[in-house]
C-alpha positions as CSV (number, residue, x, y, z in Angstrom):
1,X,-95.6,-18.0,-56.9
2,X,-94.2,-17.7,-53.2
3,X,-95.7,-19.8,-50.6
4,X,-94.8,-19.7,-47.1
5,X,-94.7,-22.7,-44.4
6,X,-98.0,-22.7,-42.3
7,X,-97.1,-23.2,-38.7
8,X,-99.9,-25.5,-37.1
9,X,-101.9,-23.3,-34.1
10,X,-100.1,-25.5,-32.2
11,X,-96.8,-24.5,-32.6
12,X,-97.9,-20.5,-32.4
13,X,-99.9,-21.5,-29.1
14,X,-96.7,-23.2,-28.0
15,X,-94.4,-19.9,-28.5
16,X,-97.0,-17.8,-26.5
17,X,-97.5,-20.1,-23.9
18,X,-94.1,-20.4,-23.0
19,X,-93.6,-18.3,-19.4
20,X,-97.2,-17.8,-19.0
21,X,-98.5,-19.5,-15.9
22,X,-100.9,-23.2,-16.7
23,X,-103.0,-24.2,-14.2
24,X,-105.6,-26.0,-13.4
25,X,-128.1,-15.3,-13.6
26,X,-130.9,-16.4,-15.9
27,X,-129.9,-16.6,-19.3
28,X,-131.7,-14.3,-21.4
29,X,-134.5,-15.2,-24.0
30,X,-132.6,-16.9,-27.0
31,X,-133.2,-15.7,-30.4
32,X,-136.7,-16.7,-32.6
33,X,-136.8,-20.2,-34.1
34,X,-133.4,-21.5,-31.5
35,X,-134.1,-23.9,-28.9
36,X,-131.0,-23.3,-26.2
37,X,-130.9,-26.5,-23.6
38,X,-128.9,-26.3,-20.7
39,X,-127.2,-30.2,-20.2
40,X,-125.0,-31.2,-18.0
41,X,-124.0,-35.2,-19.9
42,X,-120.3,-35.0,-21.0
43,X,-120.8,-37.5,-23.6
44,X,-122.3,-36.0,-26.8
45,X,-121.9,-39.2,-28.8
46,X,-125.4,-39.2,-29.9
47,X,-125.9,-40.8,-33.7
48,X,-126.9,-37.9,-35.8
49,X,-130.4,-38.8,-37.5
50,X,-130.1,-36.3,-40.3
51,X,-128.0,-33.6,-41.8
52,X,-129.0,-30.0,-40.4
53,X,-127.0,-26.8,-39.0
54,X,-127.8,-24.8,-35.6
55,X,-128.3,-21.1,-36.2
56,X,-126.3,-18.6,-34.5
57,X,-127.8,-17.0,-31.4
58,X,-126.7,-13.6,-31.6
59,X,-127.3,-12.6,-28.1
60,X,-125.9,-12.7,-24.1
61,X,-122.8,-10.6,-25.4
62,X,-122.1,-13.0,-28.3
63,X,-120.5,-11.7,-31.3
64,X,-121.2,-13.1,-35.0
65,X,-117.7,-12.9,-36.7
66,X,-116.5,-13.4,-40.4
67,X,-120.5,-14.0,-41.2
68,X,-120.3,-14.2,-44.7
69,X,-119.1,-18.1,-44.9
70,X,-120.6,-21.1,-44.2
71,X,-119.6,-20.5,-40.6
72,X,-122.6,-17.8,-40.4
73,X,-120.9,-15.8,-37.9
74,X,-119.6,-18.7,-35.0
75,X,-116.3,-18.5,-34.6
76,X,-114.9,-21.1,-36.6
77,X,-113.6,-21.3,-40.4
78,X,-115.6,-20.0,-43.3
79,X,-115.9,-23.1,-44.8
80,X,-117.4,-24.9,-41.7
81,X,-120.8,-25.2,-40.4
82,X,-122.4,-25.5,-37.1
83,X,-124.0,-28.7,-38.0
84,X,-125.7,-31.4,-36.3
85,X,-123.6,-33.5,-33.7
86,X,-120.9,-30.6,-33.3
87,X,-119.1,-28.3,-31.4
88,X,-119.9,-24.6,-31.9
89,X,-117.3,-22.0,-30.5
90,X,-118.4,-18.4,-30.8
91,X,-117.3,-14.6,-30.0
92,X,-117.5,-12.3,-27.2
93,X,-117.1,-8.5,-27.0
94,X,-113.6,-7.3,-26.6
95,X,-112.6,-7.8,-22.8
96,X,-115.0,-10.8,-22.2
97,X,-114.0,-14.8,-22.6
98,X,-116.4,-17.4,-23.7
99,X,-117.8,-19.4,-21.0
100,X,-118.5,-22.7,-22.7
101,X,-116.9,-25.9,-24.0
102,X,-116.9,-29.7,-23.5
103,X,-117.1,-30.2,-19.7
104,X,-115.0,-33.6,-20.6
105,X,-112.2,-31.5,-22.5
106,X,-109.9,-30.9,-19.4
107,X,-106.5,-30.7,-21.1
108,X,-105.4,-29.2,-24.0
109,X,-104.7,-32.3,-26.2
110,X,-106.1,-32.4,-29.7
111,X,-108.9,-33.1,-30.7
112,X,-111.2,-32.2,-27.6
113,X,-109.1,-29.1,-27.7
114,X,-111.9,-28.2,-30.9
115,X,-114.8,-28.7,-28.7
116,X,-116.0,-25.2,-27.5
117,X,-118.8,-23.0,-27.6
118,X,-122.4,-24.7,-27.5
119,X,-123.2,-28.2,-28.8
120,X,-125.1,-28.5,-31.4
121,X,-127.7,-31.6,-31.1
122,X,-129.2,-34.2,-33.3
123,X,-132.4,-32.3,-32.8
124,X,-131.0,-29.1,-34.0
125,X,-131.2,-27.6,-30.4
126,X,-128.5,-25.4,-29.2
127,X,-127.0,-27.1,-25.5
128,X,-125.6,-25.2,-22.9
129,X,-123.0,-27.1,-21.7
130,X,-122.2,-25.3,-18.3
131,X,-125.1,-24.2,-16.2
132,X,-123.7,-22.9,-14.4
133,X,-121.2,-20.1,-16.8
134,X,-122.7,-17.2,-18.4
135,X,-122.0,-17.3,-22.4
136,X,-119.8,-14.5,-21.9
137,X,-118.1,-13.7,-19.0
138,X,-115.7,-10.6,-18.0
139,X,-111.7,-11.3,-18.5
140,X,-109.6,-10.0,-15.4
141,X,-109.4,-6.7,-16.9
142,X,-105.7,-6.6,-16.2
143,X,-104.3,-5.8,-19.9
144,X,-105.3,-3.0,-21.9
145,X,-104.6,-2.4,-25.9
146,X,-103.5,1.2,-26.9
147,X,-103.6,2.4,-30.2
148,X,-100.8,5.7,-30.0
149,X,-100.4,5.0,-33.9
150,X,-101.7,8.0,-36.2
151,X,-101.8,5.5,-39.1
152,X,-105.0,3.9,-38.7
153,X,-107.1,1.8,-36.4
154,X,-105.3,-1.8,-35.0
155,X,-107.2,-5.1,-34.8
156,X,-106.0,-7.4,-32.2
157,X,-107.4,-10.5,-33.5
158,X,-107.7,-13.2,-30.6
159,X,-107.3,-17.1,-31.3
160,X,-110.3,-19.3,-30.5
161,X,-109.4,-21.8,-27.7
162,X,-111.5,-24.1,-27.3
163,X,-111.9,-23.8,-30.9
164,X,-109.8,-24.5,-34.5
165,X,-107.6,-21.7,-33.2
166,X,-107.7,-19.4,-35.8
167,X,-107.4,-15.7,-35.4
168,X,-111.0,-15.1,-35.5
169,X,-112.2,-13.1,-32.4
170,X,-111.9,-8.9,-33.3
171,X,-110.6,-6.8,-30.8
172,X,-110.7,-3.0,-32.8
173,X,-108.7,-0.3,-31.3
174,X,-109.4,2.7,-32.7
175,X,-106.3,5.4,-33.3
176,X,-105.9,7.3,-30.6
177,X,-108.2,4.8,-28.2
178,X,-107.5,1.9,-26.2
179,X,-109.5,-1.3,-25.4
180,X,-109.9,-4.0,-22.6
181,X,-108.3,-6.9,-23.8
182,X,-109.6,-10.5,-22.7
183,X,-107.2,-11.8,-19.8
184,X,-108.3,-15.5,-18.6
185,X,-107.6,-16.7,-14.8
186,X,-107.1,-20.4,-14.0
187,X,-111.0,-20.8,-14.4
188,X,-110.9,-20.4,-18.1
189,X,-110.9,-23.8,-20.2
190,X,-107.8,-25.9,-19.0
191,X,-106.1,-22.9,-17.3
192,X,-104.9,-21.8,-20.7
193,X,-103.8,-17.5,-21.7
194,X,-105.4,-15.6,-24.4
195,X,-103.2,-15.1,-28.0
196,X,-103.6,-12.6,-30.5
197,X,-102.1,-11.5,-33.6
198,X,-101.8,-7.6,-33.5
199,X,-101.9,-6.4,-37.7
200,X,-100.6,-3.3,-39.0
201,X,-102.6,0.0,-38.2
202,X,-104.9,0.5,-41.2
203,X,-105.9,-3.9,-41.3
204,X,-109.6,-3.8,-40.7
205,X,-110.9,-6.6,-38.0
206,X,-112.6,-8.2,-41.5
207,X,-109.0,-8.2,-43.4
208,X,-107.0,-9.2,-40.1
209,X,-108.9,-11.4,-38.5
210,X,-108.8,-14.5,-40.2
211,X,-106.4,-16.7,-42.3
212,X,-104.7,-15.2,-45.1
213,X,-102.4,-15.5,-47.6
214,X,-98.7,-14.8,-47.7
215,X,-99.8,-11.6,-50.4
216,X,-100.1,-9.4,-47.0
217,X,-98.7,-9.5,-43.5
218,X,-101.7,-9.8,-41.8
219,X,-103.8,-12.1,-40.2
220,X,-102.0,-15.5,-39.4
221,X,-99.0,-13.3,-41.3
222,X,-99.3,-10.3,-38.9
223,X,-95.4,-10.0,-37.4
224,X,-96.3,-9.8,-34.1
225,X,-98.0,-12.1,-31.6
226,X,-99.4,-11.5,-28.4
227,X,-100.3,-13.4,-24.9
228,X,-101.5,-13.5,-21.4
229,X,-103.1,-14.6,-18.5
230,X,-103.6,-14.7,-14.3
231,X,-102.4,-17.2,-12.2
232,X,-103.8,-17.2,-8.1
233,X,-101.9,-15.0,-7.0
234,X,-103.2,-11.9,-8.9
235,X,-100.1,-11.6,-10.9
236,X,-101.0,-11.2,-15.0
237,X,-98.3,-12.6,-17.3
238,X,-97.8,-10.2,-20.9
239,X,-95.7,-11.3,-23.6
240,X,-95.6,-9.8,-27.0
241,X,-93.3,-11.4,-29.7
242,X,-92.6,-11.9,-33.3
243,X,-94.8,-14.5,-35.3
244,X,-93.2,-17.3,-36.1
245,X,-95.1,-17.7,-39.6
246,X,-93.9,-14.3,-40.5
247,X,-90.0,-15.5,-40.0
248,X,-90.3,-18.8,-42.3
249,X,-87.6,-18.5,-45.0
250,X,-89.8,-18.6,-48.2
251,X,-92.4,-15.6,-46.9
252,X,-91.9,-12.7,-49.2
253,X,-91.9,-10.4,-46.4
254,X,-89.8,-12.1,-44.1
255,X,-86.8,-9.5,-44.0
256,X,-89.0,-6.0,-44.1
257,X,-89.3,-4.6,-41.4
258,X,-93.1,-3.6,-40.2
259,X,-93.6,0.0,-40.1
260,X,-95.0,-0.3,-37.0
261,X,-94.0,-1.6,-33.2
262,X,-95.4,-2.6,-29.9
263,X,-94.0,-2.5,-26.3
264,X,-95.7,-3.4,-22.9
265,X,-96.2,-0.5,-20.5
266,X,-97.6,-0.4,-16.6
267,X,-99.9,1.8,-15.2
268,X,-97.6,1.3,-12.4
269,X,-94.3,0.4,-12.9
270,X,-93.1,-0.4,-9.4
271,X,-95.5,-3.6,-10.0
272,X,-94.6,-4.6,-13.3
273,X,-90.9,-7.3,-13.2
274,X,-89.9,-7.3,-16.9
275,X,-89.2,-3.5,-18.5
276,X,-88.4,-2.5,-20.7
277,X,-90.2,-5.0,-23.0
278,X,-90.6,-3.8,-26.7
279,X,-90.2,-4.2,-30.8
280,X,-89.5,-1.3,-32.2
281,X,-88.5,-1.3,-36.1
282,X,-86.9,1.8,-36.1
283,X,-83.8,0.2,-33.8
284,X,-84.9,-3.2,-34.0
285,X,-84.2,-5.8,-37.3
286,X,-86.6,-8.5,-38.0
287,X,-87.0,-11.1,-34.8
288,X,-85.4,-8.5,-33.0
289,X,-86.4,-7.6,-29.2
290,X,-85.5,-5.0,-26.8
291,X,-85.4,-6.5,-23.1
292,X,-84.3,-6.3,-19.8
293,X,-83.8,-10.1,-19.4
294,X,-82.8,-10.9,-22.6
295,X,-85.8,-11.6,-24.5
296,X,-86.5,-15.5,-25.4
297,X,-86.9,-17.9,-28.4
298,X,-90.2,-20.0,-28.7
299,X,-91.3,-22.2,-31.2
300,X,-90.5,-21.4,-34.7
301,X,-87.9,-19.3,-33.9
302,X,-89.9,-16.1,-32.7
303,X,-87.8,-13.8,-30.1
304,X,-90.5,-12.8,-27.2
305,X,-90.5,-10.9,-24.0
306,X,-92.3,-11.5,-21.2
307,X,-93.5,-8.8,-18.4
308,X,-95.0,-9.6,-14.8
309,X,-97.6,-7.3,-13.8
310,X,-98.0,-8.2,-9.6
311,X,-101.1,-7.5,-7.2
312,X,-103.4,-7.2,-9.9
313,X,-102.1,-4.2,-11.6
314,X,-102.6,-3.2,-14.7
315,X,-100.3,-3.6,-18.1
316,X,-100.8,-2.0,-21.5
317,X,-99.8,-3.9,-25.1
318,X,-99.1,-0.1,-27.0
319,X,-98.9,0.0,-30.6
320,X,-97.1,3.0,-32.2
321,X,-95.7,4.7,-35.5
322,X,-92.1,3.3,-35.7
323,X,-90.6,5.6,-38.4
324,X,-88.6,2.8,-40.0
325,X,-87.7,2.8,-43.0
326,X,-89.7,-1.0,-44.2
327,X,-87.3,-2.1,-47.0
328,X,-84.4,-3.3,-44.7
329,X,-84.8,-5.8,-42.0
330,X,-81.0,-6.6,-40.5
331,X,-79.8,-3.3,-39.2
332,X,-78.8,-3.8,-35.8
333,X,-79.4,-1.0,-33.1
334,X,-76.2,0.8,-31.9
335,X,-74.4,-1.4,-29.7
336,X,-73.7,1.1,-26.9
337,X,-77.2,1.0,-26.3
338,X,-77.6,-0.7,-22.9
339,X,-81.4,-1.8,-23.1
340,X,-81.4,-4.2,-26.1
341,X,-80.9,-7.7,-25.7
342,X,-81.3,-9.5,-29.2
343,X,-80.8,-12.9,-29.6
344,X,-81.7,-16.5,-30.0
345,X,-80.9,-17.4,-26.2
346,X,-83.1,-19.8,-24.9
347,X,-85.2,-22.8,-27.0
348,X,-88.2,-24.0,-25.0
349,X,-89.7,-27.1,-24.1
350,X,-93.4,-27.5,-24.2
351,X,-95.5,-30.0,-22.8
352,X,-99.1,-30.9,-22.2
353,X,-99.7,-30.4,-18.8
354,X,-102.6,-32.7,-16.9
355,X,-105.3,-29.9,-15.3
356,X,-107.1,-31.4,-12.7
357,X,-111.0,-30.9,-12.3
């Protein structure tokens, strides 16, 4: 039996972090039988009187994920529970960002870097801990997914951060379609981007979105990875990139290449710094990037590129059809071809960065 190295979340948030800018109404009616309190005390280090898990709300644009496991659709593993005395990330609809976590969790610096969503009390009551937020809130709006692949619908499947940052949030983009991707601002928890692994056209959001197993590429095996976010000055930050995890040397798929590739486009592209940006099997090899500055190297080893959409304009993540042929991984791309840049060039850094309140 093969078994591939697991990256930690860590070290894939790392790689898509890298270039992407850090910084610093009435609820509705909650569901029968759950008690949602709004409270504003950072310290939730109350002694748990007895054992007892907080049902999911199901409401306010929430959305109940992978609702088979123990989870019971939050967004955390199968195998966990929204029990008394916890943390309770959860879902939103494709374009929006949740709008609650630990008021105290300012950085991100395990383990308050787990401590999203609702808190789930001694009591069994479901706390709100920002009044102020909305459960779900709108992204910028500033990065669309686009599906131009004739093979089958594409899930985007978004880490969960505050959360356990697995791939658990479904974004499906239907062939042919496109759909609003969540884009965070310097609001969002800790200033931190979105991530998400894009899976092969023909994954379904229930297949893709969650951990796996090195028996497909898909999932935390997906090839490619995704990221972005605003900073102040209206200027949204795309990078799309191989997955580290799908590069480790004892994956079974680690030199086939995906039959399938992804680029960055603009709406505009007199506001977008960063074209061409793009992984396309059919010229590409494995880890393999076509850019116009060169393409970088993040954590793990996964080549990226990074584009700059200005002024608020828009960018698009497209997936497409690459016509490769998915049984060789190393052929390079003509080398008259002036566009591609493919290399190791640059090994980044990372650090946690203070955000101040």
């Amino acid at each position: 039996m093969i078994f591939c190295k697991l990256l930690t979340p860590y070290s894939v948030l790392s790689f898509l972090n890298a270039g992407l800018f850090k910084a610093a109404t009435a609820a509705p009616s909650p569901s029968p039988g759950i008690q949602m309190t709004e409270n504003g005390n950072e310290n939730h280090h109350e002694h748990v009187k007895r054992g007892g898990t907080c049902d999911f709300p199901n409401y306010d644009g929430m959305v109940s994920v992978q609702k088979g496991g123990s989870n019971a659709g939050w967004a955390m593993s199968p195998d966990q529970e929204c029990s008394y005395g916890t943390w309770c990330p959860y879902a939103c609809q494709p374009g929006q960002l949740m709008g609650q976590w630990d008021p105290s969790a300012t950085t991100y610096t395990y383990p308050k870097s787990q401590n999203g969503g609702l808190y789930c009390d001694s009591s069994g009551n479901l706390q709100k801990p920002n009044s102020g937020n909305d459960y779900c809130y709108d992204g910028k709006g500033t990065v669309v997914a686009k599906n131009t692949a004739g093979s089958g619908d594409v899930a985007f499947c978004q880490t969960v951060l505050p959360g356990n940052e697995a791939m658990l949030i479904p974004t499906l983009v239907g062939s042919g379609s496109q759909q609003t991707l969540a884009v965070p601002g310097t609001d969002y928890w800790a200033s931190t981007a979105s991530h998400f692994y894009i899976n092969a056209p023909g994954v379904s959001v229930a297949d893709g979105c969650q951990w796996g197993s090195s028996s497909n590429p898909q999932g935390n095996w997906a090839p490619y990875v995704a990221g972005s976010n605003m900073d102040d000055s209206q200027n949204t930050f795309v990078k799309i990139g191989w997955n580290p995890v799908y590069l480790e040397s004892s994956c079974p798929f680690k030199d086939v290449k995906p039959s399938f590739g992804i680029k960055i486009t603009c709406d505009d592209e007199s506001q977008c710094e960063g074209l061409p940006c793009s992984i396309d099997p059919s010229s590409n090899g494995v880890n393999e990037v076509s850019s116009s500055g060169g393409g970088s190297s993040g954590a793990g080893g996964g080549n990226f590129c990074v584009v700059t959409a200005k002024n608020g304009a828009k960018a698009n993540i497209e997936v497409f059809d690459s016509g490769s042929s998915s049984s060789s991984s190393n052929k390079k791309r003509d080398a008259n071809s002036p566009e591609i840049s493919t290399t190791t060039v640059t090994q980044i850094e990372y650090r946690t960065v203070t955000v101040a309140a």
